[in-house]
Each structure stands twice: as structure tokens, then as C-alpha cells.
N, C-alpha and C positions, 0 to 999 in steps of 0.2 A: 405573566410578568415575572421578572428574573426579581429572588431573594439574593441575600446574602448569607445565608445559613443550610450548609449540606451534610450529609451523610459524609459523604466523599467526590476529595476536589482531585482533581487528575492532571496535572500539567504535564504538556506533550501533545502535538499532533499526529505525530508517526506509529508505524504502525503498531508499536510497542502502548504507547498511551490511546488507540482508539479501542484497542483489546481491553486494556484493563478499564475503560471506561464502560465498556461493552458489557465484561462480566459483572462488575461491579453492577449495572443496570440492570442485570437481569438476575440478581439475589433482589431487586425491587428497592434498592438506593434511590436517593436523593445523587445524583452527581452533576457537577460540573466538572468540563474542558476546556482548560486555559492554554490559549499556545497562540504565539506571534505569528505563525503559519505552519502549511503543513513540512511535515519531518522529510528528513532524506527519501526516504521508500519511495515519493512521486520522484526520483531523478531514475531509478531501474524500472524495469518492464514490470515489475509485479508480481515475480514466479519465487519459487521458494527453489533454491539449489537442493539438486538431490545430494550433495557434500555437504553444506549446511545443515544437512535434515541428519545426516549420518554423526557427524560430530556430536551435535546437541540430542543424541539417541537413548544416550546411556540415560536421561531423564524419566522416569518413570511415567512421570505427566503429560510428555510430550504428546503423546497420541490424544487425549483428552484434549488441551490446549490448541491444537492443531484442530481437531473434530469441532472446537467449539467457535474457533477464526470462519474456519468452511460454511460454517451454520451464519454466524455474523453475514461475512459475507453475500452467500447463496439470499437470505432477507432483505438487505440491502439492494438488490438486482443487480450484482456482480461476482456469478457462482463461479468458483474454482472446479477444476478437475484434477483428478491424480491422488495418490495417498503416499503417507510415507515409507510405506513400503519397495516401490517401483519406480521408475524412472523412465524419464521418454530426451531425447536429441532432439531442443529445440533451436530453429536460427536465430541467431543473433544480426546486430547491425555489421559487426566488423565479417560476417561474409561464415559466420563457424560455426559450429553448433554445441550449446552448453546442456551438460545434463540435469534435466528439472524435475522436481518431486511433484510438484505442483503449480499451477499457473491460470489466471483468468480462461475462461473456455474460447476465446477471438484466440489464444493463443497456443491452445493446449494439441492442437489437431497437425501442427507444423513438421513434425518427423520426416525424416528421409521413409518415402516407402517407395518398396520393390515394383517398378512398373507403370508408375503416377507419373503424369506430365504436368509439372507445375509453371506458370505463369508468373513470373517477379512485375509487379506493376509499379511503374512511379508515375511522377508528376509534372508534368512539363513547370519549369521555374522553381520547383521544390529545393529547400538547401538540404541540407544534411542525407540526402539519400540518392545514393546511384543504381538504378535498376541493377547496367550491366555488370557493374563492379559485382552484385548481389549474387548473380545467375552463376557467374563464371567462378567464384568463387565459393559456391552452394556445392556446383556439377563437380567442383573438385574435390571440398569432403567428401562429397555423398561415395563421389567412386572410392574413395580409401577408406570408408565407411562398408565397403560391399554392397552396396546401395546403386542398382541398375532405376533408382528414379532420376528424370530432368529435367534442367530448369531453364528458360529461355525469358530471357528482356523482353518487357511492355510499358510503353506509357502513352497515359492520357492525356488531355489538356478538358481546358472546360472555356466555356464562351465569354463568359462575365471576366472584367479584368479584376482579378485576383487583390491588388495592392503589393505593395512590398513592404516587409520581405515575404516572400509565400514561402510558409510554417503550418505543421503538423498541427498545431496550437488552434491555429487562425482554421483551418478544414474543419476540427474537431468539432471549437464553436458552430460554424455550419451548421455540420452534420444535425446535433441540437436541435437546431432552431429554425431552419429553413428549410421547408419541404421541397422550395424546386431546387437548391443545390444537391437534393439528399437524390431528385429524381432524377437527373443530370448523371451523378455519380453510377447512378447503377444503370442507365446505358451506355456511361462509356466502359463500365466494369464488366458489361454485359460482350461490347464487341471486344475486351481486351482479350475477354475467357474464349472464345473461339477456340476450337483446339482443345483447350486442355481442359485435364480434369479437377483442377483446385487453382487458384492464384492466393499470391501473398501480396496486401498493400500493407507502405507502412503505416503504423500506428495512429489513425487517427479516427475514428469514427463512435465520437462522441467524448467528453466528460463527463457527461452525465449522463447517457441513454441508457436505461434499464436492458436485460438482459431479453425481456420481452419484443421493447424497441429494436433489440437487434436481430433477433430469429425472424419478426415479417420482415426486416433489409435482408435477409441472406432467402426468405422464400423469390423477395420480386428480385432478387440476383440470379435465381436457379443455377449456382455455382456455388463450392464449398469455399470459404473465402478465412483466413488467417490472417493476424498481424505480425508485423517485425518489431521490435521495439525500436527507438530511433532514438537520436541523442536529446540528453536532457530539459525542457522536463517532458518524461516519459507521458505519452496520455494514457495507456493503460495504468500504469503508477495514479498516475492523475485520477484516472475513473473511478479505481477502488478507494482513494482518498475523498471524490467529492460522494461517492454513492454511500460510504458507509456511515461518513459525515450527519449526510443526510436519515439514513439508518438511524440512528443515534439520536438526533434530534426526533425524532416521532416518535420513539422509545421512552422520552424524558427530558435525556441528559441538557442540560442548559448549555450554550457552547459562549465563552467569551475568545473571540479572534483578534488576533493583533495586540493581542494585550503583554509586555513583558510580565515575570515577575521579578518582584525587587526581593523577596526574599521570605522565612514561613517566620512567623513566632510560634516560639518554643515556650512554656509556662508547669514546671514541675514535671519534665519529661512526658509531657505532651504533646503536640503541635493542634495551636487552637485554632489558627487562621491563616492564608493563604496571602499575604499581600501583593496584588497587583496592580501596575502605572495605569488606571482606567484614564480616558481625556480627564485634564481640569485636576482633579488629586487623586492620589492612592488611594484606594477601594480596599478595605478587607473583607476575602470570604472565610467563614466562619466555617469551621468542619468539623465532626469527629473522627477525619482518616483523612491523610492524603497522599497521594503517590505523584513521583518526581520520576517522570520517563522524557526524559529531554536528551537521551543517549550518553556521551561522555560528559557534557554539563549538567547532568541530573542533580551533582552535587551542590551546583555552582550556588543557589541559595544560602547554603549552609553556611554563608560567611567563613568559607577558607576549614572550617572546625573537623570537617568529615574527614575519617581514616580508615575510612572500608564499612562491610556492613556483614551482621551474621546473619543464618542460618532462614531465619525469617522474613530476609530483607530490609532490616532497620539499620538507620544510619550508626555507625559507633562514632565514637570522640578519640582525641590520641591517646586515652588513658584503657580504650578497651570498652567504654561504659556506651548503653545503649541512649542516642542521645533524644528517642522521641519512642515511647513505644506505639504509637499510629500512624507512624511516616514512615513510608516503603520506597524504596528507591529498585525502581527497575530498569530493562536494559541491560547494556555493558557493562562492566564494572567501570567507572569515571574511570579507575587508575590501573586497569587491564591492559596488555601488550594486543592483544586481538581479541574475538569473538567469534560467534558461530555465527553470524548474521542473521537474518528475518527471522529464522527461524526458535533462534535462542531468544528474542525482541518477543515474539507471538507467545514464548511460553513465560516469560519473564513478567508480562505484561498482563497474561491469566492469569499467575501466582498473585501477584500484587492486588490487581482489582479485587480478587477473592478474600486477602487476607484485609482488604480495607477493611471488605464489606462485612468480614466477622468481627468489627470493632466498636458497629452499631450498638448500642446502648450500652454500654462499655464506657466509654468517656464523654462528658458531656460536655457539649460545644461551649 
């Protein structure tokens, strides 16, 4: 039964606040997740740029913070592959290939390689995805790439009528939940793979299937099989949002969804409580730390007052003064010209959960 009194309250669903909920959960907090829904990250594929990884480098912690996402993750049943160190050419929807630090493993195997005949599969009725456009414009990096691998158009169809509109979304759910679409899917995957030796379908198999559920589809596939990401909302994005969600939730953390907040109280450079629009009235959660990872609105609580933050992630005032010493504000800077994306989010969002969670007995709620 959900209290209203925590360690540390965490507002944010993206992947900046499911990190700092994360760590903060595993110094063994009391936390709650307050977010109206999930963050940006489910609209991308889920991979962490190996540019993003390089900018946000200079971080000391980065590798820690990164090694500890991986671990979240991998628990959750949706392991990444890759480290920050290296980088792999993965495809994208627009036909190109971005270079990725790291990426869910349905994704991580996509490179152009020397020799491999890969399969582009769509889906008869499918929007946002054209095999051919896919193939023709793969086989053209790949050769400017020096890349002697190739790629040829395939699509399937399936018996049952689909609905409209047919979406990546709507297969995903399937995939889920129904065994004879899941069985369907892998004979028509079965005779698309003819020939060659890996296909890519786009992004859709599953929301929620653990990493388990997916290695026996890829045994009764006997074919190495990738995703593309597709346009938003991404279900790879999507997966590592409902799996870690779920993560999280068996860990502890209490999750309130759909909830705005209207704003924190403050009391002698504190922050005592959490206020959020629950149905019927305002709910306060009571806290001894709370971090505000809602990306450029992080601030937006603060009633206008926020003027940056120091060193340890505390809001200041326009006079310079610290204006909560238990409120952390991670992510972007609200008032920053750019970022380093996910990957400055994932390390921003360990510093915070961490320094919540040294706050515990420290102020009392």
C-alpha cells in the first residue's frame, strides 16, 4: 500500500529520472516516481551515440554511471551491448547509419559486415517503413562505407486482418500477448530469411518481452534477426521504458503515473514535500530528498525563482543562495543552449539519485 512519506521522491520518467530512481533504490531508499508519462527517450531507438558518449567523457563518473544504467538494464530484461569505449555503424530509419556506443542487443548486431547478405523485411500495410527505400539506400552507405555486404527488399503479410492503421505499436502489443501471431510471424520470417544470412525487421517485437522471451523467437527463427528503429514512439525506446519501469517496481520504488506536479515546498532551505494533482485534490509526498529530472522543465516547479544550480546539483536563487539543500535537479541545465544527450541524462541522473540518497537521516521529513 503506497504511503506518503519517502526517502526520495524522483519526478521524471525519462531516462534521466528512471536512473536516479534506480540508484537511489539501490543504496536501499524509500523512493518514489512521479511522472505524467514516459520522457522523450521512448520517441529514439534507445542506443546511446558514440558522440554523446564522447562529449560527456571528460566526466570522471561517466563509466561508473554508464556500468550502472547497463546493470539496471541487463535486470530489468533489456541488456545493452557495447561500452564507451568503441563504436559499431548502426541503421537507422532514414536509410544511414549512426555511430553507437551502445544500444539494446535486437539492435546492437546491425553493422555493415564484409560478405553478409542481409534481408530488409517489411510489412504489407505497414506505415512509416519502406523495405525498398531501406535496402537501396543501406547497399549505398554500405559501399561508401567499403562495406562488400548486401541488402535486398522482403515483405510479409499475415492472414488475420490487421485493422487500421497497421503500426509498429499495434505488432508490438501482439507480439506480447498472442502466441499464434508470435507463431505466424516466425514462418513468415522464416521463408522471408531464405537466402540470406541475418534480416532486419522494423522495430517491433514486443514492449514488454524480456530478453529471455526474445532469444527462444530468435532460436524458432533460426536466423540472426535486428531491428531498425522506426518513427516515433520508438518500441525499442518503449521497451527499455516499460521493462525498467517494471524493474523498478519490484525493487521497491512506488510509481505514481499520470500525476502532474504542481510544485515542491520549500521550509528553512529544505524541500519537505512533493506536491502532486492526484484525482479529487492535491496529494502531498513527504520526503527527505527529492530530484527534479523532467529535462528542460526540471525547474519549472520552482515557481519561476530558479537561477541555475551549483556544484552538487542544488537549485540556486537569483541572489546566488542555495535554495533547498535536498533538491537536485538533474538532466540538462533548464537554461543550457544544448546537451550531450542520454548519455549526460544517465550520468546526471546517477549523480542525483546518489546524492539524494546521502541525505537520509540528515533532514527530517
Amino acid at each position: 500500500m503506497k504511503s506518503d512519506r519517502y526517502d526520495v521522491v524522483v519526478v521524471g520518467a525519462g531516462i534521466c529520472g528512471l536512473t536516479a530512481a534506480g540508484a537511489a533504490a539501490h543504496r536501499k531508499m524509500k523512493v518514489a516516481l512521479v511522472a505524467t508519462g514516459p520522457g522523450s527517450f521512448v520517441t529514439g531507438p534507445g542506443w546511446l551515440k558514440a558522440q554523446n558518449i564522447l562529449r560527456a567523457s571528460a566526466a570522471p563518473d561517466l563509466s561508473e554511471a554508464i556500468v550502472f544504467f547497463c546493470e539496471m538494464a541487463r535486470r530489468a530484461g533489456c541488456p545493452y551491448a557495447g561500452d564507451i569505449s568503441t563504436a559499431k555503424y548502426l541503421p537507422s530509419l532514414l536509410g544511414d547509419f549512426q555511430s553507437v556506443a551502445l544500444a539494446p542487443l535486437l539492435l546492437w548486431n546491425a553493422e555493415p559486415r564484409d560478405g553478409v547478405s542481409t534481408a530488409i523485411v517489411g510489412i504489407r500495410g505497414l506505415s512509416g517503413f519502406d523495405e525498398n527505400f531501406m535496402a537501396e539506400r543501406l547497399s549505398e552507405r554500405a559501399r561508401a562505407m567499403n562495406s562488400s555486404g548486401t541488402y535486398a527488399a522482403r515483405q510479409i503479410s499475415f492472414s488475420r486482418d490487421m485493422g487500421a492503421p497497421v503500426t509498429t505499436l499495434r505488432f508490438a502489443q501482439l507480439f506480447d500477448r498472442d502466441p499464434a501471431f508470435r507463431k505466424e510471424l516466425v514462418y513468415a520470417l522464416r521463408a522471408a530469411a531464405s537466402g540470406f544470412q541475418r534480416i532486419f525487421v522494423p522495430g517491433m517485437l514486443g514492449l514488454d518481452s524480456a530478453a529471455e522471451e526474445i532469444a527462444e523467437f530468435k532460436l524458432e527463427l533460426r536466423c540472426a534477426v535486428c531491428e531498425i528503429p522506426t518513427l516515433p514512439p520508438s518500441i525499442p525506446g518503449l521497451r527499455v521504458f516499460h521493462r525498467t519501469e517494471s524493474y523498478l517496481r519490484q525493487i521497491g520504488v512506488e510509481l505514481f503515473r499520470g500525476f502532474p506536479v504542481e510544485g515542491v515546498v520549500i521550509h528553512d532551505g529544505l524541500c519537505t514535500d512533493v506536491r502532486i494533482a492526484a484525482p479529487g485534490h492535491a496529494m502531498n509526498l513527504r520526503c527527505q530528498s527529492a530530484v527534479l529530472a523532467t529535462g528542460r522543465h526540471s525547474a519549472s516547479p520552482l515557481d519561476g525563482t530558479y537561477a541555475g544550480r551549483d556544484q552538487q546539483m542544488r537549485p540556486l536563487d537569483s541572489t546566488g543562495a542555495v535554495m533547498a539543500r535536498n533538491l537536485f535537479i538533474a538532466g540538462p541545465l533548464p537554461d543550457s543552449v544544448g546537451n550531450n544527450g542520454d548519455a549526460m541524462r544517465i550520468l546526471t541522473g546517477y549523480r542525483a539519485g546518489n546524492l539524494a540518497a546521502s541525505t537520509k537521516g540528515n533532514h527530517a521529513a
